[in-house]
Z-matrix of the N, CA and C atoms (Angstrom, degrees):
N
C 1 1.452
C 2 1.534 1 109.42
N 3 1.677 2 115.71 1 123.76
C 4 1.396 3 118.14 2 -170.95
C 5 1.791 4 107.60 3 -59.64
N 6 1.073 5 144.88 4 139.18
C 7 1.092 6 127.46 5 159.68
C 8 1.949 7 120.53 6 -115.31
N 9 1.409 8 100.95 7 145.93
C 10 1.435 9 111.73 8 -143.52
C 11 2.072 10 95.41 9 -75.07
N 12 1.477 11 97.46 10 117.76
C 13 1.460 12 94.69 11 169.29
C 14 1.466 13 129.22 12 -6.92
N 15 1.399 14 125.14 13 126.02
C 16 1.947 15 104.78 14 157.03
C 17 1.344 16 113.54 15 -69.37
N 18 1.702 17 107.56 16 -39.45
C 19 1.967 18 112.86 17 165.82
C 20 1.136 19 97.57 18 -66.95
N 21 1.363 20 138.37 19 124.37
C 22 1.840 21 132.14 20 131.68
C 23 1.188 22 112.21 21 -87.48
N 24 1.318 23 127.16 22 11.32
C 25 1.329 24 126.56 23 168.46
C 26 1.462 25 144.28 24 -109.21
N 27 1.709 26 87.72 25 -14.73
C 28 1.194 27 125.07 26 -168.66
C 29 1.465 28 124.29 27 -34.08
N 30 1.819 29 99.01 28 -47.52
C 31 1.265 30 128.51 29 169.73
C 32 1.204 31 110.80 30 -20.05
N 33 1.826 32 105.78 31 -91.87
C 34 1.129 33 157.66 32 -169.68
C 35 2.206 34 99.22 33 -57.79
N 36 0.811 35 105.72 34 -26.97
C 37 1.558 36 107.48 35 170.34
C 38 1.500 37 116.60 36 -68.63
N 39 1.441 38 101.45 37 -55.22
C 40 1.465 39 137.98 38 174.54
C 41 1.391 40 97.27 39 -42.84
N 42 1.381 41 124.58 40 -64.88
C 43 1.668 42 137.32 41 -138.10
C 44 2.016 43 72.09 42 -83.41
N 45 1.545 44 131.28 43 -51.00
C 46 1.362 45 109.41 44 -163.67
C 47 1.644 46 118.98 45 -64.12
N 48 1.522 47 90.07 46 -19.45
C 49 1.794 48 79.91 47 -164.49
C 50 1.669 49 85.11 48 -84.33
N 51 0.929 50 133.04 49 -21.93
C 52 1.867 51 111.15 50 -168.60
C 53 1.477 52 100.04 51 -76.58
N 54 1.457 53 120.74 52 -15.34
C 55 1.772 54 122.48 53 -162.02
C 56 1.826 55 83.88 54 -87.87
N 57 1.355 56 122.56 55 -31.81
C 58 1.437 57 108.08 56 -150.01
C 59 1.426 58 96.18 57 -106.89
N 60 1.486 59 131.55 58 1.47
C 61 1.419 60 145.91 59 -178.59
C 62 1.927 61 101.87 60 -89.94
N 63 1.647 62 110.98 61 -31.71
C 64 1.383 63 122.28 62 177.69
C 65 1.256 64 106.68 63 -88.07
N 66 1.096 65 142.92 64 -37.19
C 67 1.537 66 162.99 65 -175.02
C 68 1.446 67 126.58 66 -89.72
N 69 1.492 68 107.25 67 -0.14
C 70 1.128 69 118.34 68 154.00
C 71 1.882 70 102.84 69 94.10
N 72 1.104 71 119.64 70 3.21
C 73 1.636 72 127.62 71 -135.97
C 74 1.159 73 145.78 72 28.67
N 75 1.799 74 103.19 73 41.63
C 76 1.239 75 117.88 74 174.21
C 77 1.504 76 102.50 75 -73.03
N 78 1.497 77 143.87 76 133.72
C 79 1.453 78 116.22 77 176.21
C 80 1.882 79 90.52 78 -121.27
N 81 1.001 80 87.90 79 69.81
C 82 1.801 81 102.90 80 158.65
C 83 1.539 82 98.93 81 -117.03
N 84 1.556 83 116.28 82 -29.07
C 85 1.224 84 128.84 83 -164.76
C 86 1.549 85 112.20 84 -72.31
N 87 1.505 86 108.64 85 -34.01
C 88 1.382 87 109.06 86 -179.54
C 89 1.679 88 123.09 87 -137.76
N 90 1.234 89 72.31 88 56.42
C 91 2.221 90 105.66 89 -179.80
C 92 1.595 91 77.57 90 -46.59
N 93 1.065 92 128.59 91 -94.63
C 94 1.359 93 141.11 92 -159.65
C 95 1.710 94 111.88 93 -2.34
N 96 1.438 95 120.21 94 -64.00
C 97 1.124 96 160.76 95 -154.22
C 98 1.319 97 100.45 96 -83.66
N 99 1.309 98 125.54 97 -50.67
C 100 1.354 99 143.81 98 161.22
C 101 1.418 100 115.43 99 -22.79
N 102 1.963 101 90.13 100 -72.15
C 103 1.748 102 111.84 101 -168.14
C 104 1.343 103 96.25 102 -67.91
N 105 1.343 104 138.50 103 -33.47
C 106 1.420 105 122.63 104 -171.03
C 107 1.314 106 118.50 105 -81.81
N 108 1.534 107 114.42 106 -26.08
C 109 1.756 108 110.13 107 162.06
C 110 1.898 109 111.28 108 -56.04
N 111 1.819 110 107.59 109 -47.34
C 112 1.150 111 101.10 110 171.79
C 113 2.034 112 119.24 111 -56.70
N 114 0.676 113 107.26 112 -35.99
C 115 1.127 114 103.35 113 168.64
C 116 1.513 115 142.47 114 -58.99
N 117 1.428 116 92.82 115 -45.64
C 118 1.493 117 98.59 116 138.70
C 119 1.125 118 142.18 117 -73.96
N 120 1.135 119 111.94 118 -15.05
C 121 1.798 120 109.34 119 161.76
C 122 1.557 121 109.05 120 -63.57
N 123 1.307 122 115.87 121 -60.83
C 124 1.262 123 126.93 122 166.26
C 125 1.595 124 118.29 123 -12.20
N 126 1.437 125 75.94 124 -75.31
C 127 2.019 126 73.73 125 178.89
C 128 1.625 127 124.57 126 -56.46
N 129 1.523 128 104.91 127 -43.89
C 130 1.144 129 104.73 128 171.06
C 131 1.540 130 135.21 129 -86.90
N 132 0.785 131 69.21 130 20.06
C 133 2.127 132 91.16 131 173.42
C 134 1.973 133 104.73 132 60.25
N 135 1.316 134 96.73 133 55.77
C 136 1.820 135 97.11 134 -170.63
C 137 1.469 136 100.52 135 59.28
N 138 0.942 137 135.94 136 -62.26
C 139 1.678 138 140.55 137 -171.14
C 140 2.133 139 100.06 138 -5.22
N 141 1.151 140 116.28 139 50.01
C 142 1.035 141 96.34 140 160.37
C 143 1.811 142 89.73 141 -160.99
N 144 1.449 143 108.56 142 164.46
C 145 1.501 144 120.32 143 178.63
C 146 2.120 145 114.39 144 -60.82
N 147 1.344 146 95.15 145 -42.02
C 148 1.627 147 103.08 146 175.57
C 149 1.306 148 116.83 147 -65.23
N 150 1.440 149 132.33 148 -19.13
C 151 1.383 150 134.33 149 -178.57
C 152 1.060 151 123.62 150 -73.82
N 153 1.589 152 126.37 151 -24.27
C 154 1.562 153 150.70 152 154.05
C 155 1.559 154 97.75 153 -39.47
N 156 0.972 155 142.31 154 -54.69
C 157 1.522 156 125.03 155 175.34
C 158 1.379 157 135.57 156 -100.86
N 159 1.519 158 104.86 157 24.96
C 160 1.297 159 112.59 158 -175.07
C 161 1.747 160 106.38 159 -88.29
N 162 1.433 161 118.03 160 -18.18
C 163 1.573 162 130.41 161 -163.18
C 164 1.855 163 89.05 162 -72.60
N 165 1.391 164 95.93 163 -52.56
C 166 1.941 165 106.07 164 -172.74
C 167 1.703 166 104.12 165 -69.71
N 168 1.114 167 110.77 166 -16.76
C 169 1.896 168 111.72 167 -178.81
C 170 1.718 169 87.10 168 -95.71
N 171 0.920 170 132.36 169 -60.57
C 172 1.429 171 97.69 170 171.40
C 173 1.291 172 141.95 171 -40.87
N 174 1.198 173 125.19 172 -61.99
C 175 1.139 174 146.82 173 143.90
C 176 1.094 175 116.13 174 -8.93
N 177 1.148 176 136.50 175 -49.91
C 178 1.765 177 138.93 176 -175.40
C 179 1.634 178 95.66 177 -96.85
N 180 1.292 179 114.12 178 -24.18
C 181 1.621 180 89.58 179 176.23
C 182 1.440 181 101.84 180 -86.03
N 183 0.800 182 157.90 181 -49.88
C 184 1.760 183 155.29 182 -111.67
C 185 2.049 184 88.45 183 -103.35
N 186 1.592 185 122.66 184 -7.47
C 187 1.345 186 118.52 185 -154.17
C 188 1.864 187 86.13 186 -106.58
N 189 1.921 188 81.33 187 122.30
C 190 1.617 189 95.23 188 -154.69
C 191 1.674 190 75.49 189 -90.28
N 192 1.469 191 101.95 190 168.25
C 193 1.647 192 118.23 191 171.27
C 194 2.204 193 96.95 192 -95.03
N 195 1.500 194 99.34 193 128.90
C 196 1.819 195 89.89 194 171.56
C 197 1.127 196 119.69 195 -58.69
């Protein structure tokens, strides 16, 4: 019987740090990667340890240069 992750996010955490390890850790670079951890938080109501830094990974991407 499969049993359901304690991370459900884990993935999607994973997939940002390898996008922001290639990208220099600019995370304008990997918005993409971003929205889908948020997304998974979403579903899982934050209920996971990786979702705690998705509020501050937004945050630094959305900050346009004038």
């Amino acid at each position: 019987m499969a049993q359901q992750s304690k991370e459900p996010c884990k993935k999607e955490a994973c997939d940002i740090q390898a996008c922001l390890s290639k990208n220099n850790f600019i995370p304008q670079r990997c918005l993409k990667v971003i929205e889908l951890l948020q997304s998974c938080c979403e579903k899982c109501n934050y209920n996971s340890t990786h979702c705690a830094s998705v509020s501050g990974l937004l945050k630094q991407s959305h900050v346009r240069n004038p």
